[in-house]
N, C-alpha and C positions, 0 to 999 in steps of 0.2 A: 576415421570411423564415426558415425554420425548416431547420435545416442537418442536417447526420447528423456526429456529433464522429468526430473519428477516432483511433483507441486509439493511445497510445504505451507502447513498454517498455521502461521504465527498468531495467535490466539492467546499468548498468557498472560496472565492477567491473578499476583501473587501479592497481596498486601504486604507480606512479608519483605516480598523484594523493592515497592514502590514502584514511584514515580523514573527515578534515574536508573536503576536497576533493569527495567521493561527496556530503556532506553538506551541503553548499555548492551544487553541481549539481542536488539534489533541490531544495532548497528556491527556487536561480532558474527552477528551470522551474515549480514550483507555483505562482509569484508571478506567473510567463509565463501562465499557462494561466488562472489566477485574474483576471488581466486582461480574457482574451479571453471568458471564461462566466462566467453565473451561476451554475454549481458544477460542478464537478471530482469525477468517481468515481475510487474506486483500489480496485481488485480482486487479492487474493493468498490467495495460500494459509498461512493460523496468522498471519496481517497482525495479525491486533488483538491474539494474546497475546507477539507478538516485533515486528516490523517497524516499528510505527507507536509504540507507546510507545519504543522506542529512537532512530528518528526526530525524535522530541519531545526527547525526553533530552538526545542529542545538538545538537539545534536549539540547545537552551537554551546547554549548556553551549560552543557555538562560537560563541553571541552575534546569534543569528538575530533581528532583529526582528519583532514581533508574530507569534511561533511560535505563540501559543493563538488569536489572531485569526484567520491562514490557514487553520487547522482547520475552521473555525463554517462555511465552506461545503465543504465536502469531506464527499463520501458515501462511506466506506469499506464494502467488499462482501468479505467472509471467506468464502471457499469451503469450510473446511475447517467453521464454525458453517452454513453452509446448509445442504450436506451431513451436518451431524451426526443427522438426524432416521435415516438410513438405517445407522447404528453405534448404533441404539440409547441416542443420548444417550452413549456413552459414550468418551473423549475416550485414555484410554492408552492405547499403541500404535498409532493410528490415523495412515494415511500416507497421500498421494495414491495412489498404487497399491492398496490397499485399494479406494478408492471407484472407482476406474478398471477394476478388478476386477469390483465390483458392478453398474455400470454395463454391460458389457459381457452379460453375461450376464441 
């Protein structure tokens, strides 16, 4: 029986809990979600030149087990590299408002 996934967003962001904490919370819910699907997208905006190799980094260095394992099914989706065909391929100064811009008009 084939389901419709339902988006979540990981958005927190709790002084209280820090840096390892955030980092910790990412990666049990990846393990949650990697549980329940055969793969897990994650969709952001500059994800792949910031978010996800820090994610990694971070994995590593707070002692995540099999950090490069949970990877191998995760489809990551970079809005700001889909979008890049419409800036011309070209990458400096480029904002989500910029495309949001283009798009509207």
């Amino acid at each position: 029986m084939h389901h419709e996934p339902k988006p979540i967003i990981f958005a927190i962001w709790c002084e209280s809990e820090g840096e390892r904490g955030i980092v910790i919370k990412f990666y049990e819910l990846l393990r949650n979600l990697l549980s329940k699907e055969r793969t897990v997208w994650i969709i952001g905006f500059n994800i792949l030149r910031f978010d996800i190799p820090l994610l990694i980094l971070k994995g590593i260095q707070y002692g995540i087990s099999s950090v490069f394992e949970l990877w191998h099914r995760v489809y990551v989706e970079d809005e700001r590299q889909v979008l890049l065909p419409l800036s011309g391929f070209i990458f400096k100064g480029l904002n989500m408002r910029i495309y949001v811009n283009f798009l509207e008009n």
